[in-house]
C-alpha positions, 0 to 999 in steps of 0.5 A: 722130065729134067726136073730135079736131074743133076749133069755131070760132066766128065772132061768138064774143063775141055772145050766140049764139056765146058760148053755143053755144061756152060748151055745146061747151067744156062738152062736151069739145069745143075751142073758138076764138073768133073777132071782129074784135078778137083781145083781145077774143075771148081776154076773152071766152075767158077769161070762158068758162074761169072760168064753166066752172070755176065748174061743175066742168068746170076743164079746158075747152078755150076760145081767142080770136083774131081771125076768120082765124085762128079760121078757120084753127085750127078744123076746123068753122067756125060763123058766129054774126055779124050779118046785117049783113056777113055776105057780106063777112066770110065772103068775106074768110076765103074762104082759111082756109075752103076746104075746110071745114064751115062751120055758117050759124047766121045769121038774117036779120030784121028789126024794125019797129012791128008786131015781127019779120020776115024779110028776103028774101035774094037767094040764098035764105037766108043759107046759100045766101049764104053758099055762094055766097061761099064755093064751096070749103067745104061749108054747112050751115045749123043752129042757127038757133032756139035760144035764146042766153038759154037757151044761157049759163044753165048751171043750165039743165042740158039745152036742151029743142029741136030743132036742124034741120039742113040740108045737101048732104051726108051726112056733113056734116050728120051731123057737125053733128047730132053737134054739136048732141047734144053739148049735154044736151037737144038733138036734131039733125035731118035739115030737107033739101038746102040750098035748105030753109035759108030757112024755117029761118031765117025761123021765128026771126021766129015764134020771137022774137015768141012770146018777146015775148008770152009772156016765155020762150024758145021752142025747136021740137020735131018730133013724130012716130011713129019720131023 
C-alpha cells in the first residue's frame, strides 16, 4: 500500500515532525521535510540522513524544502505545525493540497497554572479545521498521542503505542494505518468518521500530564478480545 508514496511533512523540523519523519525515512519510506525556511528544512534533512547512517540505514531517503513545495512533492501530507497558525498555513497551501490525503496530527492545547488543557476549536477539532479549509483534500487526523521524545530515540527500537486513526473514507485511513505500522511497535487503529477527531486530540492534555507527574513518555494501548 506504501509502495511508491512520497511523506511530507509540514512542521518537519519540530520535535514531532522530525521524529515521525526520522521512523518513516527508517522505514524505507521517502520523506520531504517541509518549514517555512527551505535551509533549514534541507539541515535538518541532512541531520536525519547522518543519524540514520549512524543506524545502519545509509540510504534513507530524506529532503528539505520550504512547506509548498514539501506539499507539492509529497503524495500524503502530514501536518505537525504549531496550533498557533494552523488554519493560515493549511489555507495558504490549499493549491498544492488539493487532491490529497492530508494526516492532522495537530493538538490544540493549552498551559496554565494548574498544567495542560485542551482549547475548544470552533470547528470541532483541528482536523474539522483543517478540513474546513481545505475542502479539496481528504483529512485525517492521526498521531496525535504519540510521544516525539520516544519517536527521535532510535535505540528505542519499537514505539510501544497505539496511533488511532480517524477519517471519512476507508481507503484513506487505511493508507494512513499503513503509515503508522511502518514504524516497529506501532498499531493503527480504526477511532471513527471525523467528527471523533476532537477527543482524540484532547487526551494529549491527560497524556502530557501523566508524563509530568510520572517523568515518562506515555502512549495508549486498546484493549480488547479480536484487536
Amino acid at each position: 500500500m506504501l509502495e511508491g508514496v512520497t511523506v511530507g511533512v509540514l512542521g518537519g523540523t519540530g520535535a514531532q515532525g522530525r521524529g515521525l519523519a526520522l521512523r518513516w525515512a527508517a522505514a524505507g519510506i521517502p520523506v520531504v521535510l517541509g518549514s517555512r525556511d527551505a535551509a533549514r528544512a534541507e539541515a535538518a534533512a541532512k541531520e536525519l540522513v547522518d543519524l540514520l547512517a549512524d543506524f545502519g540505514t545509509p540510504d534513507a531517503q530524506v529532503t528539505g524544502a520550504d512547506n509548498a513545495v514539501c506539499a507539492a512533492r509529497s503524495d500524503v501530507v502530514v501536518a505537525a505545525v504549531p496550533w498557533e497558525g494552523h488554519s493560515e498555513l493549511l489555507a495558504l497551501l490549499a493549491s498544492e493540497l488539493e487532491g490529497k490525503v492530508v494526516v492532522d496530527c495537530v493538538n490544540p492545547i493549552g498551559f496554565g497554572k494548574t498544567g495542560p488543557f485542551p482549547l475548544d476549536v470552533a470547528e470541532g477539532s483541528a482536523a474539522q479545521q483543517a478540513q474546513a479549509v481545505l475542502p479539496g483534500s481528504r483529512i485525517i487526523g492521526a498521531f496525535h498521542n504519540v510521544s516525539a521524545v520516544v519517536l527521535a530515540d532510535m535505540l528505542q527500537t519499537e514505539v510501544d503505542t497505539d496511533v488511532l486513526v480517524v477519517g471519512e473514507e476507508r481507503a484513506d485511513t487505511d493508507l494512513v494505518i499503513a503509515l503508522a505500522e511502518a514504524i516497529p511497535g506501532v498499531r493503527g487503529l480504526f477511532g471513527g468518521r471525523l467528527g471523533n477527531a476532537g477527543q482524540v486530540e484532547k487526551l494529549t492534555a491527560n497524556l502530557i500530564a501523566i508524563n509530568r507527574r510520572h517523568k515518562t513518555h506515555a502512549g495508549i494501548r486498546i484493549t480488547g478480545h479480536g484487536l
